[in-house]
One Martini backbone bead per residue (centre of mass of N, CA, C, O) as a GRO file, in nm:
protein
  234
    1UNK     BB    1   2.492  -1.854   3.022
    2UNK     BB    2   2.355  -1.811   2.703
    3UNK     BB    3   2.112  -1.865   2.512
    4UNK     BB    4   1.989  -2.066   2.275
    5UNK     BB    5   1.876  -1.985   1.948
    6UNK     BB    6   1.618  -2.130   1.705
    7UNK     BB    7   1.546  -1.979   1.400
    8UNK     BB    8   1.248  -2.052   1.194
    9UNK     BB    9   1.235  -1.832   0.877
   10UNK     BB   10   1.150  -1.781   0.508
   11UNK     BB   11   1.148  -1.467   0.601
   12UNK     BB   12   1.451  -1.246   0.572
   13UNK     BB   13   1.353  -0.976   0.726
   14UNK     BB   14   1.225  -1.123   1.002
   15UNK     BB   15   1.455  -1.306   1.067
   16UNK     BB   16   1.670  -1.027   1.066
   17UNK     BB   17   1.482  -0.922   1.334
   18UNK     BB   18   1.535  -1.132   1.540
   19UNK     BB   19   1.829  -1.153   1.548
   20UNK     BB   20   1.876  -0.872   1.628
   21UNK     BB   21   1.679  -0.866   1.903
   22UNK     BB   22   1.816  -1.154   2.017
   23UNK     BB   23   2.070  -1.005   2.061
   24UNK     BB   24   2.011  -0.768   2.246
   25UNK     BB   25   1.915  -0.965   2.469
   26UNK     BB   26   2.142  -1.188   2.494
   27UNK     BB   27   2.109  -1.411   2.256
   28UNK     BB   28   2.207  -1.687   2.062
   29UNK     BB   29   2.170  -1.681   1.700
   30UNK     BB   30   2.010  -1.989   1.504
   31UNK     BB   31   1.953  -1.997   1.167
   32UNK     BB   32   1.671  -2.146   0.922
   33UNK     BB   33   1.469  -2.146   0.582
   34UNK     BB   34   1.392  -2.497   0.640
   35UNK     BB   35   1.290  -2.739   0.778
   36UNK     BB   36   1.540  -2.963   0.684
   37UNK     BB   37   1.750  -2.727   0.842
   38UNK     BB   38   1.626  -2.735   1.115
   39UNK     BB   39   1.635  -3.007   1.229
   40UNK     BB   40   1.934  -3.039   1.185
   41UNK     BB   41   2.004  -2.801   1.385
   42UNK     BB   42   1.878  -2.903   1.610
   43UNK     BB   43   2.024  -3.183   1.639
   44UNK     BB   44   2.323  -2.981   1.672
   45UNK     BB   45   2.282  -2.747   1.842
   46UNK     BB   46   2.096  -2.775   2.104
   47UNK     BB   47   1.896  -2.562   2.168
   48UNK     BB   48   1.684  -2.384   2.432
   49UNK     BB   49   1.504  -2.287   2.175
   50UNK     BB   50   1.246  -2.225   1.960
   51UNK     BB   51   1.168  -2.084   1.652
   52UNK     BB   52   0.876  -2.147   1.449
   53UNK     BB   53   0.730  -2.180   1.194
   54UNK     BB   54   0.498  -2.322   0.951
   55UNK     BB   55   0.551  -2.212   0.660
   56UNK     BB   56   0.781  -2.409   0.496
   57UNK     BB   57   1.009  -2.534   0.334
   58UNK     BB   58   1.026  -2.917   0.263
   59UNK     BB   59   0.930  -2.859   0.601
   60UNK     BB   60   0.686  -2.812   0.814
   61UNK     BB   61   0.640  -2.701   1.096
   62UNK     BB   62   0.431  -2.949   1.183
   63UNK     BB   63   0.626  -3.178   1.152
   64UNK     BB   64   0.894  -3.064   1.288
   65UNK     BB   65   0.792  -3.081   1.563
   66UNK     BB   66   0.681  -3.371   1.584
   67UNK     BB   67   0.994  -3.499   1.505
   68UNK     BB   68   1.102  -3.364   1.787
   69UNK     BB   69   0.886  -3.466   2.017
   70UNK     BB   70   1.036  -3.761   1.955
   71UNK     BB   71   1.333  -3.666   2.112
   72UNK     BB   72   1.270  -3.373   2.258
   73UNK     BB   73   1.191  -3.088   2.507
   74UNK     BB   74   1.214  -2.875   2.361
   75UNK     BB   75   1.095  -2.588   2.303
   76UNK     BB   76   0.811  -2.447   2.130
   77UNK     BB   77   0.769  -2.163   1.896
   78UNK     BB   78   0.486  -2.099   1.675
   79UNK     BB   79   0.461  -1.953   1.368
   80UNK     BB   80   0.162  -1.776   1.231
   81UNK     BB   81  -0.045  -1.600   0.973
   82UNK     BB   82  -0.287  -1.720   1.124
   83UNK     BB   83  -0.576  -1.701   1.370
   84UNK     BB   84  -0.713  -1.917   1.365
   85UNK     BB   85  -0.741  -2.178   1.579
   86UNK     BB   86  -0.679  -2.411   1.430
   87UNK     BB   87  -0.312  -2.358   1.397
   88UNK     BB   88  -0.291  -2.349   1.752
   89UNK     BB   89  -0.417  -2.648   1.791
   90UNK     BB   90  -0.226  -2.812   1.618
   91UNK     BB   91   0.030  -2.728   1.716
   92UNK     BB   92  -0.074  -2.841   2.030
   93UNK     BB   93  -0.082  -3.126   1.901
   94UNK     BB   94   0.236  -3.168   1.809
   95UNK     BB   95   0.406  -2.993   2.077
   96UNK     BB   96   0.367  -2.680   2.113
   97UNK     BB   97   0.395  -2.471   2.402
   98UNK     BB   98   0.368  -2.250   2.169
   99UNK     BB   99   0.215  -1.922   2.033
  100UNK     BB  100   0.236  -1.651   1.757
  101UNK     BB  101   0.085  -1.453   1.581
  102UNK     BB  102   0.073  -1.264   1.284
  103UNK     BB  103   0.114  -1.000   1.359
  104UNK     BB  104   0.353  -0.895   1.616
  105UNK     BB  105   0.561  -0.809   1.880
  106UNK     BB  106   0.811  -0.847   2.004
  107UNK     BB  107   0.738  -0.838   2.335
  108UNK     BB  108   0.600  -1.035   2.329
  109UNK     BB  109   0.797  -1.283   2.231
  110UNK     BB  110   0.957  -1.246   2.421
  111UNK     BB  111   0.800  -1.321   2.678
  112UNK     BB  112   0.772  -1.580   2.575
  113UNK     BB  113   1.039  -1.666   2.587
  114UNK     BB  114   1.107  -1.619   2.901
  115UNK     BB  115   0.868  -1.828   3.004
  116UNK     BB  116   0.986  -2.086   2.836
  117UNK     BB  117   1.297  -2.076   3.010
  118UNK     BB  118   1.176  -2.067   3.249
  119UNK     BB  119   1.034  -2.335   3.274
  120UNK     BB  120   1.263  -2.513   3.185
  121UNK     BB  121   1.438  -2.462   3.445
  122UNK     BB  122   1.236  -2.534   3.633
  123UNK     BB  123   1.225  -2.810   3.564
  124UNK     BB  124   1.458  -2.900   3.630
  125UNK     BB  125   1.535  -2.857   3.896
  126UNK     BB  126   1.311  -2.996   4.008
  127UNK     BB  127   1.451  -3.276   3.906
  128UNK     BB  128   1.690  -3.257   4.060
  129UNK     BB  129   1.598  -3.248   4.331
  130UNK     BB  130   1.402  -3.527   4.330
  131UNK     BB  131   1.662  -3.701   4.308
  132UNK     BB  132   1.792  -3.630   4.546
  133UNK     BB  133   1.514  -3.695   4.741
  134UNK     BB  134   1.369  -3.928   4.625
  135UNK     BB  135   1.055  -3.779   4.522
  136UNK     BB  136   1.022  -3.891   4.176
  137UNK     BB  137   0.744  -4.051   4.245
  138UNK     BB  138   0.453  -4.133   4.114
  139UNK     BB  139   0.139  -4.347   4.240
  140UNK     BB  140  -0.183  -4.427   4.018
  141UNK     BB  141  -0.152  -4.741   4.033
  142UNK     BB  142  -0.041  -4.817   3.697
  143UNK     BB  143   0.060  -4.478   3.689
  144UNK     BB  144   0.375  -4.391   3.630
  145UNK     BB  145   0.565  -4.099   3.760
  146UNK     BB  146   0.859  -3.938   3.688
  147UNK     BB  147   1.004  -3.647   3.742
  148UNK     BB  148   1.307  -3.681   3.707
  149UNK     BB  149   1.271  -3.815   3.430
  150UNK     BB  150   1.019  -3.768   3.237
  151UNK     BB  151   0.868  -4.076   3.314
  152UNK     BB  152   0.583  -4.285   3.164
  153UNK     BB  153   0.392  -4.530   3.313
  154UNK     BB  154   0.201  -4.811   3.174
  155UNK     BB  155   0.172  -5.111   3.300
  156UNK     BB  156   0.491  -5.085   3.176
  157UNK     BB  157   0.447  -4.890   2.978
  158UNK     BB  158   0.564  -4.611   2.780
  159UNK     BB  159   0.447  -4.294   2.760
  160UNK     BB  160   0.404  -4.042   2.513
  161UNK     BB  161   0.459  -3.658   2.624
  162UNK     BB  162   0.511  -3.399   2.592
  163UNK     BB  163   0.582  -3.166   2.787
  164UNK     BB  164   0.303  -3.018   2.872
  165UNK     BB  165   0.169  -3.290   2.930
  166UNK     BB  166   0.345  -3.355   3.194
  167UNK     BB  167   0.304  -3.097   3.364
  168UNK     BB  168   0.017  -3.169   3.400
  169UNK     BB  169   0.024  -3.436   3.501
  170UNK     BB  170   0.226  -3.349   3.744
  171UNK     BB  171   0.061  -3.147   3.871
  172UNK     BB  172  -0.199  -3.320   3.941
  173UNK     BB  173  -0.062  -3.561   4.075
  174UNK     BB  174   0.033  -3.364   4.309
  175UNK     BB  175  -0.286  -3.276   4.336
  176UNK     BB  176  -0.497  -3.457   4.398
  177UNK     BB  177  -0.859  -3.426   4.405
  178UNK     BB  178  -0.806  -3.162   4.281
  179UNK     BB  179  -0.953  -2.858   4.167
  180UNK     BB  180  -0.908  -2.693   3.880
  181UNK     BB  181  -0.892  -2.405   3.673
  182UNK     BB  182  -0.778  -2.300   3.377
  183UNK     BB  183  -0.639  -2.100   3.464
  184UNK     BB  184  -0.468  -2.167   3.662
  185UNK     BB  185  -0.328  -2.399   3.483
  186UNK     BB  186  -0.205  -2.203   3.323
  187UNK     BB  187  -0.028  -2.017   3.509
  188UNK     BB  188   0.128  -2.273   3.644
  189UNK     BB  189   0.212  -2.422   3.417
  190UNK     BB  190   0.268  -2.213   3.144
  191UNK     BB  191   0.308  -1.938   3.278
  192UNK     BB  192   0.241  -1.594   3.344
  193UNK     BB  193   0.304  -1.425   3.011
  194UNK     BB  194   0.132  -1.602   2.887
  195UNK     BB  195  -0.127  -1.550   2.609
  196UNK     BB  196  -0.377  -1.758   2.652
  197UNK     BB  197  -0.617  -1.984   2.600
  198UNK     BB  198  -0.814  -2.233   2.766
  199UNK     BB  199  -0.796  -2.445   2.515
  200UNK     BB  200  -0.536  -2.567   2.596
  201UNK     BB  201  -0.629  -2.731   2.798
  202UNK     BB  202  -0.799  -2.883   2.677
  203UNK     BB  203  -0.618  -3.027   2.461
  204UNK     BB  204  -0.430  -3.128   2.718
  205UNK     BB  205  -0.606  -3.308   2.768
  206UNK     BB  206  -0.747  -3.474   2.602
  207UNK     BB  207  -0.468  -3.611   2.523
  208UNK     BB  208  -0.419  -3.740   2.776
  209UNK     BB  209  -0.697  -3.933   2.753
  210UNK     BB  210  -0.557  -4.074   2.509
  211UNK     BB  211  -0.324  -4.224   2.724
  212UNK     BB  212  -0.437  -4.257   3.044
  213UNK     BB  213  -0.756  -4.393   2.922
  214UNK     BB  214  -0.930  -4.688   2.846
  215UNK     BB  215  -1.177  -4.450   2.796
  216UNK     BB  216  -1.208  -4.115   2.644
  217UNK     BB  217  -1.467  -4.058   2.717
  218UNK     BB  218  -1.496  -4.209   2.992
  219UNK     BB  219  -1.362  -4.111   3.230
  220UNK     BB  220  -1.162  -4.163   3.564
  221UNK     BB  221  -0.898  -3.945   3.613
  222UNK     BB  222  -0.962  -3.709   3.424
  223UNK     BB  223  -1.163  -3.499   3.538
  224UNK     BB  224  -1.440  -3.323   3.495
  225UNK     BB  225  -1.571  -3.017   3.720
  226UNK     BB  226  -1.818  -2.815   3.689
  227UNK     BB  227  -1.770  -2.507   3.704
  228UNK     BB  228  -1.430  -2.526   3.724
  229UNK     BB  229  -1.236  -2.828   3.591
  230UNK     BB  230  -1.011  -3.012   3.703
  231UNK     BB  231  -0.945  -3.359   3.785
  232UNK     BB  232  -0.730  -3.587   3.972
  233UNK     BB  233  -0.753  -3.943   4.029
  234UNK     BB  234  -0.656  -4.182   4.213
   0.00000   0.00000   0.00000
């Protein structure tokens, strides 16, 4: 069965140009040109990836990523019309999956696309797997990861994180004392296809060390390795 994207794009040539050629691709597509008829259609349509501008009328894309990544773990992929880094690592810290600057080649934003619905699937299959065999919850402490159902609880309390941020954490989780490299971990976790800088890794591990340390100055678990990049501590 064909995947359905959501285009949220309030410049309707830009609109009408992505429509078109996501539909040769064979991708069913539905969209809408300001951020509280996109947030709507989210949540009716309940498409398998997002594709957002960040300024919209009414409500911008980084409300509405906000709004919806406290809802459910659709893909979210957005677009900004400026290259600065700001407006990339705020969409990633309000749970955009990934993005693309303006102006951009259809090319990319495939690739894009498809390595972010093929990591989507690969997540389900996952975490079906995990829970047929029984093998879905890794225990650190007090920081329980069940694989199997995408739920981190710490203490007791049940911990909210991005998709990016679960996948990061389950990756090193499963791989716990082990160092990885920012590439690596781009890799793996991101799976590349994507063309993203290793800030985007930074940026998720801070965010994950506001969530899952006592003192995130002074981490005790998500440790950064000098000259090398991360690793989980048990």
């Amino acid at each position: 069965m064909g995947k359905t994207i959501l285009v949220v794009e309030d410049d309707a040539t830009l609109l009408d140009v992505l429509r078109y050629n996501l539909t040769r691709e064979g991708y069913t597509v539905v969209s809408a040109m300001d951020g509280q008829e996109g947030l709507s259609m989210a949540r009716s349509e309940k498409p398998d990836l997002l594709i957002l501008d960040i300024m919209l009328p009414e409500l911008d894309g980084l409300e509405v990523c906000r709004i919806l990544r406290k809802e459910t773990s659709l893909p979210i992929l957005m677009l900004t019309a400026k290259a600065e880094e700001i407006d990339k690592v705020v969409g990633l810290e309000v749970g955009a999956d990934d993005y693309v600057s303006k102006p951009f080649s259809f090319r990319e934003l495939l690739a894009r696309v498809k390595a972010m619905l093929r990591r989507s699937e690969m997540s389900k299959e996952s975490a079906a797997t995990a829970a047929e065999e029984g093998t879905g919850v890794v225990e650190i402490g007090d920081l329980i990861i069940d694989l199997s159902r995408h739920v981190v609880t710490q203490d007791g309390e049940v911990v909210s994180l991005s998709p990016k941020e679960f996948d990061l954490l389950a990756f090193m989780a499963q791989n716990r004392r082990r160092a990885f490299s920012r590439d690596y971990l781009l890799d793996k976790v991101w799976g590349y296809e994507y063309g993203g800088d290793t800030r985007t890794v930074d940026v998720h591990v801070r965010w994950l060390r506001q969530k899952i340390e006592v003192d995130p100055g002074r981490p005790t678990r998500l440790l950064t390795v000098r000259g090398v990049g991360y690793k989980l501590e048990a």
